[in-house]
Backbone as JSON, one array per atom type, in Angstrom:
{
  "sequence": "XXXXXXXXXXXXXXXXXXXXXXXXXXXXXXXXXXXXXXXXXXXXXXXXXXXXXXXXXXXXXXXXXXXXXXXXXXXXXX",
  "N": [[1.43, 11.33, -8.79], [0.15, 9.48, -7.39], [-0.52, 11.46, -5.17], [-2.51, 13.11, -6.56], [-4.47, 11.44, -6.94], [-5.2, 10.47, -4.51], [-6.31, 13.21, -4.0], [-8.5, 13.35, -5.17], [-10.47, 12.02, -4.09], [-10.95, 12.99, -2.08], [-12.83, 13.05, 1.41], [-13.21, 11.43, 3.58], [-13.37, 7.13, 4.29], [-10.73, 5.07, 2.63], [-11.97, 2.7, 0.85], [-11.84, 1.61, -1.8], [-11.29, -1.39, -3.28], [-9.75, -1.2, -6.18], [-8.89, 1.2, -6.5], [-7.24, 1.78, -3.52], [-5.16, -0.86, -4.62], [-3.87, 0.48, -6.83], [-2.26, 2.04, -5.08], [-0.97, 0.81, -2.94], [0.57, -0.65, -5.25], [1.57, 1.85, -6.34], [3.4, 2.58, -4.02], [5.02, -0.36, -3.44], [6.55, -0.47, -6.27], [7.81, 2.0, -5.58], [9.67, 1.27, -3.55], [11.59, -0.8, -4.08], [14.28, -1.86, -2.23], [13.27, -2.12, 0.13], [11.15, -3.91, -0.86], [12.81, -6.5, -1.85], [13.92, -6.97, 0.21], [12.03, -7.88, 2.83], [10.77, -9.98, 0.89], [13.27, -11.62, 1.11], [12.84, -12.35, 3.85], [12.34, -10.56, 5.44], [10.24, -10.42, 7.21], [9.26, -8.31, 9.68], [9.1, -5.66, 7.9], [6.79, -5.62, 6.91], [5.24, -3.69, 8.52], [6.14, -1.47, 7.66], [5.26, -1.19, 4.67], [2.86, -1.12, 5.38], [2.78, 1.65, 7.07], [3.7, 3.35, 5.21], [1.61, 3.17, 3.2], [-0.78, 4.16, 4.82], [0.56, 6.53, 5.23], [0.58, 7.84, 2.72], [-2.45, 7.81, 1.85], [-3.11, 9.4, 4.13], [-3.7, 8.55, 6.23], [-6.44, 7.26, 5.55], [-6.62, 5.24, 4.5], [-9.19, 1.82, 4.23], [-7.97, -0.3, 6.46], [-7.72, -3.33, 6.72], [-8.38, -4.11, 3.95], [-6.04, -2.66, 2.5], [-4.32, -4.17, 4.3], [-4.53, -6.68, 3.07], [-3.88, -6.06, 0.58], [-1.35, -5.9, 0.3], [-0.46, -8.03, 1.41], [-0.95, -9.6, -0.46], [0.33, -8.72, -3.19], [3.12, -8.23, -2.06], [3.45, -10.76, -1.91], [4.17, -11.13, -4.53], [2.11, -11.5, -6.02], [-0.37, -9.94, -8.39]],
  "CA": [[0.32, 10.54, -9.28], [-0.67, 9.14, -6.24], [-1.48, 12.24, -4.3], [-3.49, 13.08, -6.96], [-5.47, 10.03, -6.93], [-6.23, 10.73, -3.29], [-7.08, 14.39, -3.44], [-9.68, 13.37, -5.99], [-11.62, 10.77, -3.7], [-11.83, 13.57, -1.1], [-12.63, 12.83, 2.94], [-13.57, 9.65, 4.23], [-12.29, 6.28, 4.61], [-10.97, 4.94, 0.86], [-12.61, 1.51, 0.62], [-12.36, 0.93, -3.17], [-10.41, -1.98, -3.87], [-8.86, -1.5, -7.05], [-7.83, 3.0, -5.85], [-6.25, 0.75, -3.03], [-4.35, -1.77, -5.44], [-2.79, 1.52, -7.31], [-1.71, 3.2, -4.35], [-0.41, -0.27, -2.94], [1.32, -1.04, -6.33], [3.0, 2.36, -6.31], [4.42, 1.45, -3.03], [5.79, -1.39, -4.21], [7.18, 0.19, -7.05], [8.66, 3.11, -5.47], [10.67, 1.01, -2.14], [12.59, -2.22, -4.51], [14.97, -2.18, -1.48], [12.47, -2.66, 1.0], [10.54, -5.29, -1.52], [13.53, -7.63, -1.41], [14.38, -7.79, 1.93], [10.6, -8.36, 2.76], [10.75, -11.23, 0.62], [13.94, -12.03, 1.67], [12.48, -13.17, 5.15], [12.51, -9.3, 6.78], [8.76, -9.81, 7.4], [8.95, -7.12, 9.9], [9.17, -4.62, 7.12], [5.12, -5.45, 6.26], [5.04, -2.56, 9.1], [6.78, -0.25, 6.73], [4.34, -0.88, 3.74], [1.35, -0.19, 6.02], [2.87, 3.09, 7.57], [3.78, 4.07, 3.57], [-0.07, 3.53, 2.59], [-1.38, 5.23, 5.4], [0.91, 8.04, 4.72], [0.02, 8.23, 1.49], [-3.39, 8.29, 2.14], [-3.71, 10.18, 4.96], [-4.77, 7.69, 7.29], [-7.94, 6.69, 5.2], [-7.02, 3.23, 3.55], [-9.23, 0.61, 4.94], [-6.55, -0.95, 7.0], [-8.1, -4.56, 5.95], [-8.15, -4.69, 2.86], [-4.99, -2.55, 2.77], [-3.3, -5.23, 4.59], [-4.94, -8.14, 2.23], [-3.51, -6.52, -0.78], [0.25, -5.92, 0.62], [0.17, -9.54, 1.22], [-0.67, -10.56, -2.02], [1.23, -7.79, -3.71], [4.34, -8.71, -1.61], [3.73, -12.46, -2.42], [4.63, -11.26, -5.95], [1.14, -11.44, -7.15], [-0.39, -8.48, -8.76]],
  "C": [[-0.54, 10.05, -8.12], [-1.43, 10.1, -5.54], [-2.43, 12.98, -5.06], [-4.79, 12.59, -7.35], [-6.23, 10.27, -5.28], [-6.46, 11.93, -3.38], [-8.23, 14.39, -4.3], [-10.81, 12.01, -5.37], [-11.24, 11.51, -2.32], [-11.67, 13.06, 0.43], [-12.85, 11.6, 2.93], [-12.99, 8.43, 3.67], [-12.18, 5.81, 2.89], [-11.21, 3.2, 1.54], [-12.35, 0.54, -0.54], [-11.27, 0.06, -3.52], [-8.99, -1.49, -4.83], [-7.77, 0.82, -7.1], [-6.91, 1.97, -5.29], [-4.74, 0.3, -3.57], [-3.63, -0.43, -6.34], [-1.95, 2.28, -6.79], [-0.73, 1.54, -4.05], [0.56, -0.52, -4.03], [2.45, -0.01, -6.39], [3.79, 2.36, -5.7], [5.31, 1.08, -3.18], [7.14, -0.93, -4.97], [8.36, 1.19, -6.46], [9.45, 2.11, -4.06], [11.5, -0.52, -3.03], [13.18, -2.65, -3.52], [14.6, -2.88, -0.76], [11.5, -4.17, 0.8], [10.96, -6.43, -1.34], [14.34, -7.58, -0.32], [13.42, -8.0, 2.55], [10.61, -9.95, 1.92], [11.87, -12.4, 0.3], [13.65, -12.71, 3.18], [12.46, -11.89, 6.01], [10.98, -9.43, 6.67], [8.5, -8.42, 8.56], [8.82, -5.53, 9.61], [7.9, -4.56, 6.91], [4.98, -4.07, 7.44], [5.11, -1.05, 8.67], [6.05, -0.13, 5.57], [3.1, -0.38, 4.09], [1.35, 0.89, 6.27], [2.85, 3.63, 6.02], [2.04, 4.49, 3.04], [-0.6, 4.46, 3.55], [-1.12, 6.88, 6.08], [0.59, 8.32, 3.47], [-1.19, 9.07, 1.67], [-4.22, 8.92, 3.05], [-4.66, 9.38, 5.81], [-6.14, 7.02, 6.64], [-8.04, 5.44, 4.57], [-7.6, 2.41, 4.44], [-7.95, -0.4, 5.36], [-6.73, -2.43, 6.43], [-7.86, -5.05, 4.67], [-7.17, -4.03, 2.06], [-4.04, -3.68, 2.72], [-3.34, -6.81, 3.37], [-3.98, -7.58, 1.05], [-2.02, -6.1, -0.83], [0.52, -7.36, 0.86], [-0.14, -10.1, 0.26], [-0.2, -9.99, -2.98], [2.27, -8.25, -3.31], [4.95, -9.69, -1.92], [4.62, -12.53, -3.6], [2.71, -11.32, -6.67], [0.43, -9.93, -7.09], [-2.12, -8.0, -8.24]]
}
């Protein structure tokens, strides 16, 4: 699902919020392990959700607003 979501938004950098927030979410979704020990206090795992997105997407997630929505995804909010 996902890598079909990015081979349909093509080259350049992805920007769009709420693409983002689905790729981000599946993330989420797909590492539970990694989720709660992250919000267990392993904050040095947020390293491991960023490398995940920007394997996903092939390097093109705005890293910014990337990072904004792993920390409020992580928080628990959606």
């Amino acid at each position: 699902m996902l890598a079909s979501l990015i081979d349909e938004l093509g080259g350049g950098q992805i920007n769009d919020v709420e693409t983002l927030r689905e790729i981000v979410a599946g993330i989420i979704t797909a590492n539970p392990k990694q989720v709660e020990q992250y919000r267990s206090g392993k904050e040095a795992l947020f390293g491991f959700f960023v490398g995940q997105v920007m394997k996903t997407t092939g390097k093109k997630a705005n890293a910014q607003v990337s990072n904004d929505l792993l920390k409020e995804m992580l928080a628990g909010g959606s």
